[in-house]
Residue, then its C-alpha position, 0 to 999 in steps of 0.5 A: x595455947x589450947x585449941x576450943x577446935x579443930x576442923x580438918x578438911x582433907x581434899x583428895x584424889x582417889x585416883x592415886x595410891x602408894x603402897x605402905x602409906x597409911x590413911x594418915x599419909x594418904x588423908x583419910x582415903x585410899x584406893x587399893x585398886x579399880x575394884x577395892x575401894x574404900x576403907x578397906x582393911x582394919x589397919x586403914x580404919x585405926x589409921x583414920x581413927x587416929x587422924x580424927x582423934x589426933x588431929x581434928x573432931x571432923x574429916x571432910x573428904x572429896x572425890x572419895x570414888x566409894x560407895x555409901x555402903x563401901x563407906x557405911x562399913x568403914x564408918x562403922x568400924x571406927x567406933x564413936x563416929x558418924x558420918x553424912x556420904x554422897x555416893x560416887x558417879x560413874x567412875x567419879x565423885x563421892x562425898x564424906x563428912x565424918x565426925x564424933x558423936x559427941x559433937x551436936x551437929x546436923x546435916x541441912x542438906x546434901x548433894x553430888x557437890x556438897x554437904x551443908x553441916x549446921x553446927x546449934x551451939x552457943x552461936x549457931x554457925x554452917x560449915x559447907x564443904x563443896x566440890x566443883x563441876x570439873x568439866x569446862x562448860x559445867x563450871x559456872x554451876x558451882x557459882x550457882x551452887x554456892x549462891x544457893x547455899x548461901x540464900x539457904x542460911x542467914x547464919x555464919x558459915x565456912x565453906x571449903x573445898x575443890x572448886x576445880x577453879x582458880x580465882x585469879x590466874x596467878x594462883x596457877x604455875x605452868x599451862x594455859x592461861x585460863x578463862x577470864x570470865x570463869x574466873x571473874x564470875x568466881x571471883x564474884x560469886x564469893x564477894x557478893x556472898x559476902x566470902x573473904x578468904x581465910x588464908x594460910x600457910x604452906x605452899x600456895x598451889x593445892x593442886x598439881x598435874x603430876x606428869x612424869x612427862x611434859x609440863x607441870x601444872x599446879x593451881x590452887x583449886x581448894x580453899x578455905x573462906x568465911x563469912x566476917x560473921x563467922x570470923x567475929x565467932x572465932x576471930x583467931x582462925x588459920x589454914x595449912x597446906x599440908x604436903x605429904x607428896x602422894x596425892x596431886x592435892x593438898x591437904x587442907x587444915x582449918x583451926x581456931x584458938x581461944x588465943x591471939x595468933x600471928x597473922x597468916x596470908x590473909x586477904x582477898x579471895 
């Protein structure tokens, strides 16, 4: 069976790296140190050419810690790509949407928490790649912003990304019980807008605490879901949860074939 597409979506803290691995195993994104960030050197570049070519038209990356000017020059140096970037806050943050010339796109919008990426084919559909307020009481803004995107547009449309939020608290393994009402009011921001979740396969948890002392916490923060328009446009569609054990996120994988396919968890968001 032939993929039409394949979208990789690539979450990533860039607050961990490991020396030898390469853009690949790191999911398109490594920090070399406080000072040296970004893509860096020529063999990170033909790593994540190789990514893009091998494993998708489109990179979408989160929390990249890079500048725009950092991540120009990588860009640049990949040879048939382009790319729409949000700068880094502080310490904090940055955005990345990297894909192939050949794909006839257009960036609709852009902010410090997300990227809304329209797509004028045969049918017309949105992907919207978002990353959630971190901080406790900043959450309920990425309830808002995904309301807003979705008044934005009346065309099909993914969304993904780290909501920094889980939905329900059993999508959480260890620490505290978390915030009903947030969770609630997550819940119900992806129904009334029409979401469902598009499932997967792989580990639940996308997230993990990583301490080498004391508990362990892991949530499912990312997540892949879609208007029931956007899965009439392609009815066979799936997710991955890829584990390479170096960053304390997951990688997030989204496919579409021409092709039936067994079912995946697939349900409720």
């Amino acid at each position: 069976m032939k993929a039409r597409a394949k979208l990789y979506i690539t979450i990533k803290d860039g607050n961990r790296t490991s020396k030898g691995k390469s853009i690949v195993e790191e999911g398109g994104y490594m920090q070399i140190d406080d000072n040296v960030l970004g893509l860096s050197d020529t063999q990170q570049v033909d790593n994540l050419r190789s990514l893009i070519r091998r494993q998708s038209p489109m990179v979408f990356l989160t929390e990249t810690n890079c500048t725009v000017v950092g991540m120009e020059e990588s860009i640049g140096r990949l040879g048939n790509f382009m790319g729409t970037l949000v700068d880094y806050r502080g310490k904090a943050g940055g955005l990345s949407l990297v894909w192939e010339r050949s794909i006839n796109a257009r960036v609709l919008s852009k902010s410090p928490n997300h990227i809304d990426k329209g797509w004028p084919v045969e049918v017309e559909w949105r992907f919207k790649g978002v990353y959630g307020w971190p901080k406790t009481g900043e959450k309920l803004r990425t309830c808002d912003m995904i309301r807003d995107l979705k008044m934005q547009s009346t065309f099909p449309w993914v969304v993904s990304g780290d909501t920094n939020e889980i939905l329900h608290n059993f999508q959480m393994k260890g620490g505290t019980l978390k915030n009903q009402n947030v969770q609630n009011a997550f819940y119900e921001t992806f129904n009334e807008c029409g979401l469902f979740d598009l499932g997967f396969s792989g580990y639940e948890c996308t997230w993990e605490n990583r301490k080498r002392d004391g508990e362990v916490v892991e949530d499912r923060l990312d997540r892949l879901c879609a208007l029931v328009d956007w899965s009439a446009i392609f009815p066979v569609a799936w997710v991955t949860h890829l584990n390479e054990n170096i960053s304390d996120h997951m990688l997030l994988s989204l496919a579409f074939m021409d092709q039936p396919r067994r079912a995946r968890k697939r349900g409720k968001v």
